[in-house]
C-alpha positions in Angstrom: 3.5 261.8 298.3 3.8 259.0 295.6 7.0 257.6 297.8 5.1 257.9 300.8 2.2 256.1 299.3 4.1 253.9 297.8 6.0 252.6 300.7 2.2 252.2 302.4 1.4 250.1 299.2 4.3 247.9 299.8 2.9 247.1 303.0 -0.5 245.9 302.2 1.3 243.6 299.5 3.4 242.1 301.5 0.7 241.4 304.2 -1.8 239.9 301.1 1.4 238.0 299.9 1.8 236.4 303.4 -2.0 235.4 303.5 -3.4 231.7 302.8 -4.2 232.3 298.7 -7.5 230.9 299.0 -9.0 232.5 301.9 -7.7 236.0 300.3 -9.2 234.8 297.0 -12.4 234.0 298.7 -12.4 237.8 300.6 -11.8 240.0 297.6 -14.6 237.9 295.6 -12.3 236.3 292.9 -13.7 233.7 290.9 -12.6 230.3 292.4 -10.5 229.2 289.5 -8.5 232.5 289.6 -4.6 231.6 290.8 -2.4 233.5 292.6 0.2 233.9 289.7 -3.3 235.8 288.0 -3.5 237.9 290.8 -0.1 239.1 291.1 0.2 239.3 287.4 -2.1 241.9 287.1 -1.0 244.2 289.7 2.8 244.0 287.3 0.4 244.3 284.3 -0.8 247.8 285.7 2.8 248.6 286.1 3.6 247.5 283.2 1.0 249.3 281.5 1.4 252.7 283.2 5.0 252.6 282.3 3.7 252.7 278.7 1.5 255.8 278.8 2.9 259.4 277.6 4.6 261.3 279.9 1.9 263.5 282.0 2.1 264.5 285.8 -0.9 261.7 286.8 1.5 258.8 284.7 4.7 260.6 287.0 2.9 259.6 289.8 1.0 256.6 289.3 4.6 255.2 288.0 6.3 256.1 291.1 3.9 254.6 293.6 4.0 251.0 291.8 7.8 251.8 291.0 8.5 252.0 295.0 5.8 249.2 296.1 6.8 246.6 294.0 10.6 247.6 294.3 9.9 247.1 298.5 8.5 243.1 297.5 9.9 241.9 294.5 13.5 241.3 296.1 12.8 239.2 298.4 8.6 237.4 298.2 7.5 235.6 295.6 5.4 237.7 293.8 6.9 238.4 290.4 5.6 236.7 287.3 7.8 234.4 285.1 6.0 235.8 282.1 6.3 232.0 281.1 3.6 229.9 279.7 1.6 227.0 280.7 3.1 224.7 283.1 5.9 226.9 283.3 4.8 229.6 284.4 5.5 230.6 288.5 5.7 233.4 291.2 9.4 234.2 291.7 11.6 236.6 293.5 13.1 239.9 291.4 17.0 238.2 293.4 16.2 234.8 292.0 16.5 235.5 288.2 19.3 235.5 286.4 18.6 235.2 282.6 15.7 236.5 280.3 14.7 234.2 277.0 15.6 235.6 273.6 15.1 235.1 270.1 13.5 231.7 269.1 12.8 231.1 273.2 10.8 234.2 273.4 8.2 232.6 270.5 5.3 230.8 272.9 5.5 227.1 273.4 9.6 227.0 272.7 11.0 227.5 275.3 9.1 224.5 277.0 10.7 221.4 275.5 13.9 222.7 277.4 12.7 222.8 280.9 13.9 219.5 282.5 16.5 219.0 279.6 19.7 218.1 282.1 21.6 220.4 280.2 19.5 223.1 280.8 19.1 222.2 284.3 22.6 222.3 284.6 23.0 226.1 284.6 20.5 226.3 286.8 18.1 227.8 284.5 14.9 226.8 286.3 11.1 228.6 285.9 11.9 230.6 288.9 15.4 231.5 287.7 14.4 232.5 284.4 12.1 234.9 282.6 10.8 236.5 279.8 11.5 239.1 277.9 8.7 241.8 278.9 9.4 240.7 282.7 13.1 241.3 282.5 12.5 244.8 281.0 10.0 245.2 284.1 12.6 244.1 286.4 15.0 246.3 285.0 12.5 249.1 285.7 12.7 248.8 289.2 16.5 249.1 289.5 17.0 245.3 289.3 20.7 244.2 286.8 19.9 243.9 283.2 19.7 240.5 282.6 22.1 238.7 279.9 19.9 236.4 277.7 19.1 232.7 276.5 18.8 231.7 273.1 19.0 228.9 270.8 22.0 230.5 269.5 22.9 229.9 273.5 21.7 226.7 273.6 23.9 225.3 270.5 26.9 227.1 271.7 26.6 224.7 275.1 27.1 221.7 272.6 29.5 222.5 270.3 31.8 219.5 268.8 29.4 217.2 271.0 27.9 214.3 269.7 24.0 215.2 270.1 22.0 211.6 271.0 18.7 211.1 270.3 17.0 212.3 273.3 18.9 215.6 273.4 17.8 216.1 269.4 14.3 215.0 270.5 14.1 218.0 272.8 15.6 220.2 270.4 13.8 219.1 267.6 9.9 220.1 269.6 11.9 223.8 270.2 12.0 223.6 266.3 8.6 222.7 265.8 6.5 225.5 267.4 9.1 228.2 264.8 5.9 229.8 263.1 5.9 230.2 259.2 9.0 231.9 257.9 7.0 235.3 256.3 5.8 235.5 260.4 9.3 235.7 261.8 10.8 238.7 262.9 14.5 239.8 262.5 15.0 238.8 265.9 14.0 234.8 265.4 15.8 235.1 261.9 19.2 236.6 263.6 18.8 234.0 266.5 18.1 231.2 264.3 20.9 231.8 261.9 23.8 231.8 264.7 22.0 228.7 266.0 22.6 226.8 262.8 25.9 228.0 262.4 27.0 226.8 266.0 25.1 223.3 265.1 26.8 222.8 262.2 30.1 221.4 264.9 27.7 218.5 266.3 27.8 214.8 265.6 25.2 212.6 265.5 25.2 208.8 266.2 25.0 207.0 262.9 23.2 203.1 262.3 27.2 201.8 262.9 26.9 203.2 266.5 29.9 206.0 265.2 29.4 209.9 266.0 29.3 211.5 262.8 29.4 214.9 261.5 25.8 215.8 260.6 26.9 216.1 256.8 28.6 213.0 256.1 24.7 211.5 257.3 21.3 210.9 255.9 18.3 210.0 257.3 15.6 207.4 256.2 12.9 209.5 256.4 10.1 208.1 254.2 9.1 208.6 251.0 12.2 211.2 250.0 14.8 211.1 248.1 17.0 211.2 251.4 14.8 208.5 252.8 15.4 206.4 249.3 19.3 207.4 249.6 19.6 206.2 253.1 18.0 202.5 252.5 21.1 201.7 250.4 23.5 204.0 252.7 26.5 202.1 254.4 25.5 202.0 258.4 28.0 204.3 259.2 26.4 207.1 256.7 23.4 206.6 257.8 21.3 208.2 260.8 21.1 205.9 263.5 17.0 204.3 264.1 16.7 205.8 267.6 16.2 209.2 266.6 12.3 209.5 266.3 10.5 212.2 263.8 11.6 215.5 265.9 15.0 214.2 266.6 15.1 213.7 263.0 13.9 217.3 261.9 16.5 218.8 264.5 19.3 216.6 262.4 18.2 218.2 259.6 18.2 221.3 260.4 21.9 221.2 262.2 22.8 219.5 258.6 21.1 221.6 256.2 21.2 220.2 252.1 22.1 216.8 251.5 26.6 216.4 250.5 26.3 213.7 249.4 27.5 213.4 245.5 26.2 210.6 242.5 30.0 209.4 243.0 29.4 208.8 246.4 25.9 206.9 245.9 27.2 205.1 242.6 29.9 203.1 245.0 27.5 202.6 248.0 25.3 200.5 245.5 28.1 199.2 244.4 29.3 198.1 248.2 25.8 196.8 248.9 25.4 193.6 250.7 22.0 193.4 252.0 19.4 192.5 249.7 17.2 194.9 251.0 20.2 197.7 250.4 20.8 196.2 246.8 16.9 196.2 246.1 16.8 200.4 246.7 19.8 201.7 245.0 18.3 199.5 242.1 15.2 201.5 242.7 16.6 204.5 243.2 18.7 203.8 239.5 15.5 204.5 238.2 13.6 207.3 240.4 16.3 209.1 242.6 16.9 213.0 241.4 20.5 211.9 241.0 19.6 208.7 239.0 21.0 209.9 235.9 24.3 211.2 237.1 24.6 208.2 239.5 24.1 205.9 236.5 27.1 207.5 234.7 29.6 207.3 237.8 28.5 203.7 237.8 29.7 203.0 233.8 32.7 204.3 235.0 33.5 202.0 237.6 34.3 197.9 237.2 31.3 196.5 238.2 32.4 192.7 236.9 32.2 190.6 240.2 29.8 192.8 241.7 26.3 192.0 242.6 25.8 194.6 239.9 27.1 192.5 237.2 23.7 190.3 237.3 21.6 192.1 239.4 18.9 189.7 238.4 20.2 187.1 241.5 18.9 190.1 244.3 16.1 188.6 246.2 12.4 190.7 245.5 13.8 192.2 242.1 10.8 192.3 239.5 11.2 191.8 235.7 9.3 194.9 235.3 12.6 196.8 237.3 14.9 194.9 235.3 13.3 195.6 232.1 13.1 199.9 232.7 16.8 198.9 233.8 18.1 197.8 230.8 17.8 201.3 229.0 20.6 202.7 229.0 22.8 199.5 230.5 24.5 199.3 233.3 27.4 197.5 232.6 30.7 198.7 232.1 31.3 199.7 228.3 33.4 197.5 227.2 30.9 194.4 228.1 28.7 192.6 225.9 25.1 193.9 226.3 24.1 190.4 227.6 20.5 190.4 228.9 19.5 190.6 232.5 19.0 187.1 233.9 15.5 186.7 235.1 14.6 185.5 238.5 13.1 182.1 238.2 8.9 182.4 237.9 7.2 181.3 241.1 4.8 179.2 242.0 1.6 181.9 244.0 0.2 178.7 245.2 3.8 177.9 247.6 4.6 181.5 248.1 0.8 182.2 249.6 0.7 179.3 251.8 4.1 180.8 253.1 2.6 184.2 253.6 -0.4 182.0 255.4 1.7 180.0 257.6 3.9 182.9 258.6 0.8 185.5 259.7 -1.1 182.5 261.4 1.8 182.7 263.9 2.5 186.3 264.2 -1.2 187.8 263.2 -1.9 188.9 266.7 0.9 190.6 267.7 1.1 192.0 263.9 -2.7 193.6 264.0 -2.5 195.3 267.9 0.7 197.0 266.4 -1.5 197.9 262.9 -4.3 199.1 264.9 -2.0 201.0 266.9 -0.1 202.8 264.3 -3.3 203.3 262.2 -6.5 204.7 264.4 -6.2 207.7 266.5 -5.3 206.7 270.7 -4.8 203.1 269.0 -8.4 202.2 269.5 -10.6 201.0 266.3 -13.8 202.7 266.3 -16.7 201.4 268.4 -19.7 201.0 265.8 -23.4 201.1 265.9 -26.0 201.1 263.2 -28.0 204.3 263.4 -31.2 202.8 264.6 -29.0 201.6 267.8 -29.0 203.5 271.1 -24.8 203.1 270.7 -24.8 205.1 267.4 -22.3 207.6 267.9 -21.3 209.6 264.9 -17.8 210.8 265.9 -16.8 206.9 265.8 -18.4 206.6 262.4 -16.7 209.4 260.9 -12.6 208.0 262.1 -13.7 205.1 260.2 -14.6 207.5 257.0 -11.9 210.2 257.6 -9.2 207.4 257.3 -11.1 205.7 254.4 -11.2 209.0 252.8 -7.1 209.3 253.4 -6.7 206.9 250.8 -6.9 209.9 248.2 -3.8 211.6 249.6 -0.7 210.4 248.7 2.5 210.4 249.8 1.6 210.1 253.1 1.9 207.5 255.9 -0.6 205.9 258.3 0.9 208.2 261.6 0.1 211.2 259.8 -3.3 210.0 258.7 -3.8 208.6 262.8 -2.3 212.3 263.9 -4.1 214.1 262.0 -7.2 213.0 263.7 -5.8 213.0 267.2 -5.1 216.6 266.5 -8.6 217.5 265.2 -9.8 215.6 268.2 -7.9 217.5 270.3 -9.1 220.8 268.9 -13.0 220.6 269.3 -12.5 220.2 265.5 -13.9 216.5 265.3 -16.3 217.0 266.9 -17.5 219.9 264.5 -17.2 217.0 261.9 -19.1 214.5 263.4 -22.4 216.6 264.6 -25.7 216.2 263.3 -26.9 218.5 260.6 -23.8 220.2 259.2 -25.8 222.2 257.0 -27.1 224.3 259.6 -23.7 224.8 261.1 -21.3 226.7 258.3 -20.0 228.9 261.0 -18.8 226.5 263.3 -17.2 224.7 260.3 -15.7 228.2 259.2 -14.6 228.4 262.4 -12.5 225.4 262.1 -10.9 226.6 259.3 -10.0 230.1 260.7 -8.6 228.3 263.8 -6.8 226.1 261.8 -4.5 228.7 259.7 -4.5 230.8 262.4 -2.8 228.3 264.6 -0.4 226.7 261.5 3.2 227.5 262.1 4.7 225.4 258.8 3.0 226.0 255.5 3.3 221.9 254.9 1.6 220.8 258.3 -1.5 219.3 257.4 -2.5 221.6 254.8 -3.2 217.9 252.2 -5.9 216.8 255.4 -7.4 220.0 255.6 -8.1 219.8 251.6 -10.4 216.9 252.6 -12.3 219.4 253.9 -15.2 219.2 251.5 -15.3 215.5 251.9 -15.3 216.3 255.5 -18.7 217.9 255.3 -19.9 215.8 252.4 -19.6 212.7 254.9 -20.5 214.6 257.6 -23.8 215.6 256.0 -24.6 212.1 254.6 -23.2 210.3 257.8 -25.9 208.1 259.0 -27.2 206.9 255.2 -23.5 206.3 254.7 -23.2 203.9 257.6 -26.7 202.3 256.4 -25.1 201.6 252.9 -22.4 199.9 254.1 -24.5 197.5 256.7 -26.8 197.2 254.2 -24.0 195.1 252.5 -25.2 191.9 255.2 -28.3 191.7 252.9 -26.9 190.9 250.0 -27.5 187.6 248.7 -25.3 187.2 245.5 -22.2 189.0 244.2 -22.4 192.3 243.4 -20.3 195.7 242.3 -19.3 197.6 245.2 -19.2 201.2 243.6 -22.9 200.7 242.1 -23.9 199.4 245.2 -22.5 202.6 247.0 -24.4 205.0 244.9 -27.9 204.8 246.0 -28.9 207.0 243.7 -28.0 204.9 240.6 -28.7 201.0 241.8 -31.3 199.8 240.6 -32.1 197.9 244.1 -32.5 200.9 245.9 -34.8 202.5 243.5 -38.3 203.8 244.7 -37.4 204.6 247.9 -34.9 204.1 250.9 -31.7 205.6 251.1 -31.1 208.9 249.3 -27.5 209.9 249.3 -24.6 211.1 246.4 -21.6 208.7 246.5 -19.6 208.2 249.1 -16.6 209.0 247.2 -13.6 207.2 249.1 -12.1 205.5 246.2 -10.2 202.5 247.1 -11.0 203.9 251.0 -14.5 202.0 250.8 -12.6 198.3 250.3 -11.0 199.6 253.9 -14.6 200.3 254.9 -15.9 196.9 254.0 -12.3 195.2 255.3 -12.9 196.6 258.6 -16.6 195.8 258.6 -15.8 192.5 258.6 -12.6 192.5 260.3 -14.8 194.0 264.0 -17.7 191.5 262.7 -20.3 194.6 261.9 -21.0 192.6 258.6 -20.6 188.6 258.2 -22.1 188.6 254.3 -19.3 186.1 252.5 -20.2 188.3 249.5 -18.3 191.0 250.6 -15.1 189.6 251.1 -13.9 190.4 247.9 -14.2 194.1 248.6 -12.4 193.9 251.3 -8.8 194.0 250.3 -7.7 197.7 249.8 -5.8 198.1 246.7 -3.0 200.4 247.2 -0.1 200.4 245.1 2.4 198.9 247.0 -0.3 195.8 247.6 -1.0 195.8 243.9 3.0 195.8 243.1 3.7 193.4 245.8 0.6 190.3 244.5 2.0 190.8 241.1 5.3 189.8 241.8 4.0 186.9 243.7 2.9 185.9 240.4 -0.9 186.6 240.2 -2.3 188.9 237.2 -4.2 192.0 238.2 -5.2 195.6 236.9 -2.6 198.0 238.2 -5.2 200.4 238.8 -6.1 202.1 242.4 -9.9 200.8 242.0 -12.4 199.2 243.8 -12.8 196.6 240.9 -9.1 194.9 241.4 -10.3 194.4 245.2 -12.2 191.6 244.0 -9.6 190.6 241.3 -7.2 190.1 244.3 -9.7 188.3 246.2 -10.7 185.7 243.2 -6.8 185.2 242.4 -5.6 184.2 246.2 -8.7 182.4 247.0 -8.4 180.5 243.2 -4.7 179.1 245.3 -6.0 178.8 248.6 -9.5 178.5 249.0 -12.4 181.1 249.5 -11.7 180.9 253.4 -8.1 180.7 253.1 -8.0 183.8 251.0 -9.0 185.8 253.8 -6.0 185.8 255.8 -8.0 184.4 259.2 -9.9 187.9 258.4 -7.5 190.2 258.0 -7.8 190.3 253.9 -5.0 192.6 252.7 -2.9 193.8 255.7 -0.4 191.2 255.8 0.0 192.0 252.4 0.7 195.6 253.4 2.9 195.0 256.3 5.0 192.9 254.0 5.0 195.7 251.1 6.3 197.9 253.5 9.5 196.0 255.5 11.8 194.9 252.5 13.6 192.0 255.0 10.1 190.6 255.4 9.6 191.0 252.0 12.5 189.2 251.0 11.9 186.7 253.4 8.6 185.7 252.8 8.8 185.7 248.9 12.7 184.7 248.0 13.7 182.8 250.8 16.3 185.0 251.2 19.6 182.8 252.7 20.8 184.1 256.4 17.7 186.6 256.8 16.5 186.2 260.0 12.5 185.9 260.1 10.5 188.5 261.8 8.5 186.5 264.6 8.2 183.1 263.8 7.8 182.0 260.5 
């Protein structure tokens, strides 16, 4: 009976299989956004599912009728299920599949970078030629060849001894990213994942000299790490060529594993330097790298006389301060004289700001569309209103907060900042930040934190943002007496202190009334506040152009070597220090870099060529944009 009825079964598929989707959707009632590949996926899932049940004479027979139905369509219509996700997924034939995904492939979301790879498409491994796992055991159900599998493992053995370029790493890199945390891999992934690195270990990767190079003999300037520190002094041909972008990057890593390279190795690349930008990190990392000690000792032991390391004093951007914490213990050789550094001549602030001036006036615009690009989410600054406007719209407000409130976390760059938003935007979780009256919405706001771990597949990912996440609400729940404060700074009429101003609660101008509000609490992230204020013309008070130049260390470390005196402290109060010195060698409208304040002051802090073009003249540099 179940064969007979199954054979019937067949039938009717194949007729609803050869029907116009929509008009059969429309007759049995679906819902209008239901596809096909829903339909047909069900009818597997009931297979699927009965196959599962203990044994009994009602699962004998309910097996057997979908066992001969979809046996009778499978081979030859499109009706069998990928199993795939997303955009990947489609109907295919049980003939047309050839290979099942396995061990990291089978994890959702890593398979897809692959799809469209050439290599891939090479072996013909296509959404309708491939599928997963559960619909390869389904197949083989029905009498269909057990199919032989594709893993990473697979996928590294196809590139063995190749040299890997930066588009084929940025593929393989986004499989990497969607691994979940280690403690939620099974022994499957692990096993997979293992052979994959092992068969990696043969590729080459194009280094900054344009060679392929094993993956060991490279490092990677990848910032703010001791690799990344290693790398700026790195000869070209040890060193990871530019092209390969943040995933390509993480994919080199992993093929490489722990950094080779030895303090012997480093100590005669600083020797060998010849840039002064190169010559300028291996100094720096003499005194921070976690081989600075050992590197130090490899270095007495080498001839340094006629090196650049004989008077390291003559490298272009070198401070006194580095040469100072470098003289203990010295770096000459030991049978030299002790002689003391030679100090870079003093300069004059006055020429070396007018030279900053003179080089941003003819390269500001194309400098603050790429800043404003790298630094607000969708590289658009936020469109702001005052509250009482009918444009007020909190969710731009709080971008300009949440990446004032940034400044706290360290070791971090502006496209993590900018992608941490974007994600949060993406996520509905934003938009739980910006809405009116958080106070009476602690579950959605749980909500976003429950989403968030349950989604996090590497225990580093965001986890600093997401401790924000009191200052989050706190600026959520203050959000529109915030925004006054800060507009409110247009009414001031003489100078003032920014942090009393800020604390409504304590100035003595706000008293008896108005705005009620705890602090703000963005540190140095209100100067950004006020900078931008100014910079999109929301404020126009002259007053607060000394608040306006955010004081991050690498601006504070960069104006004293130009020569001006400030507090090396992250504080609102050397904001104005900064301010007073510039505009005491320029002028009070010079000083503010045609509005701009202190971001060609970061730009240069942060590009070592520019830096030593701007501030030493350094001989055979090449300017960046005209200068």
């Amino acid at each position: 009976m179940a064969e007979r009825l199954g054979k019937e079964l067949a039938e009717v598929l194949r007729a609803l299989r050869n029907l116009d989707w929509d008009l059969l959707r429309r007759d049995l009632h679906l819902a209008p956004e239901t596809t096909d590949y829903e339909f047909w996926e069900s009818i597997w899932s009931i297979f699927q599912q009965t196959a599962a049940l203990a044994d009994s004479a009602a699962r004998r027979i309910m097996f057997h009728l979908l066992e001969v139905a979809l046996a009778g369509i499978s081979g030859d219509l499109k009706v069998v299920p990928n199993g795939l996700r997303g955009e990947l997924r489609t109907l295919t034939t049980g003939r047309s599949v050839h290979h099942r995904l396995a061990g990291v492939l089978t994890i959702d979301r890593c398979a897809a970078p692959l799809f469209g790879w050439s290599v891939w498409n090479q072996r013909s491994l296509g959404c309708e030629m491939v599928a997963s796992a559960r619909m390869a055991e389904a197949l083989k159900c029905l009498g269909f060849k057990d199919l032989p599998s594709v893993s990473l493992a697979t996928v590294a053995s196809w590139l063995s001894h190749q040299t890997v370029r930066s588009n084929e790493a940025h593929i393989l890199g986004e499989v990497l990213k969607c691994l979940p945390d280690q403690n939620a891999r099974n022994q499957e992934i692990n096993s997979d994942l293992e052979k994959a690195k092992t068969a990696f270990a043969s590729v080459k990767f194009l280094s900054k000299a344009g060679t392929p190079e094993p993956s060991s003999d490279l490092l990677a300037l990848v910032p703010k790490t001791d690799e990344g520190h290693r790398a700026a002094f790195a000869p070209d041909q040890r060193r990871l060529a530019e092209e390969y972008g943040e995933s390509a990057v993480a994919f080199f890593r992993f093929c490489r594993g722990a950094m080779r390279t030895q303090p012997a190795e480093l100590a005669q690349w600083a020797r060998q330097a010849e840039t002064a930008a190169a010559r300028r990190a291996a100094l720096e990392y003499l005194l921070e790298g976690e081989v600075a000690l050992n590197m130090r000792r490899e270095l007495r032991g080498l001839e340094l006389r006629g090196t650049w390391l004989a008077n390291p004093a003559d490298v272009a951007g070198v401070t006194p301060e580095l040469l100072a914490e470098l003289r203990q213990p010295p770096l000459g050789h030991p049978d030299q004289d002790q002689a003391p550094f030679i100090l870079p001549p003093a300069r004059n602030p006055s020429v070396t700001l007018a030279g900053i001036e003179r080089w941003w006036a003819k390269n500001s615009s194309e400098q603050l569309r790429a800043y404003d690009a790298r630094f607000y989410p969708n590289a658009r600054p936020p469109k702001l209103a005052a509250p009482s406007e009918s444009g007020f719209d909190r969710g731009e407000w709080m971008v300009l907060f949440g990446r004032a409130a940034f400044y706290r976390i360290g070791r971090s760059t502006d496209e993590q900042h900018r992608s941490f938003i974007e994600r949060a935007q993406r996520t509905g979780s934003w938009s739980v930040f910006s809405a009116e009256n958080p106070q009476e919405r602690a579950h959605e706001w749980m909500n976003v934190l429950d989403r968030f771990w349950d989604e996090q597949v590497d225990s580093d990912t965001w986890g600093n943002w997401m401790r924000s996440f009191p200052q989050f609400y706190k600026l959520a729940r203050w959000l529109e007496e915030y925004a006054e404060l800060f507009l409110n700074l247009e009414r001031q009429d003489s100078p003032y202190d920014l942090a009393a101003v800020l604390n409504s609660r304590t100035d003595q101008g706000q008293q008896g009334g108005g705005i009620d509000a705890p602090p703000p609490s963005l540190g140095i992230g209100a100067c950004f506040v006020v900078r931008e204020l100014l910079r999109y013309a929301h404020i126009r008070n002259n007053y607060a152009r000394e608040h306006a130049f955010v004081p991050t260390g690498s601006v504070r470390r960069l104006i004293n070597r130009i020569g001006l005196e400030i507090d090396n402290e992250a504080s609102v109060e050397v904001s104005s220090q900064i301010y007073r010195q510039i505009a005491h060698h320029l002028s009070p409208e010079r000083a503010t870099f045609g509005g701009a304040y202190d971001i060609p002051f970061q730009l240069i802090a942060a590009d070592p060529e520019l830096d030593a073009q701007l501030l030493d003249g350094f001989p055979g540099a090449t300017p960046r944009g005209e200068y």
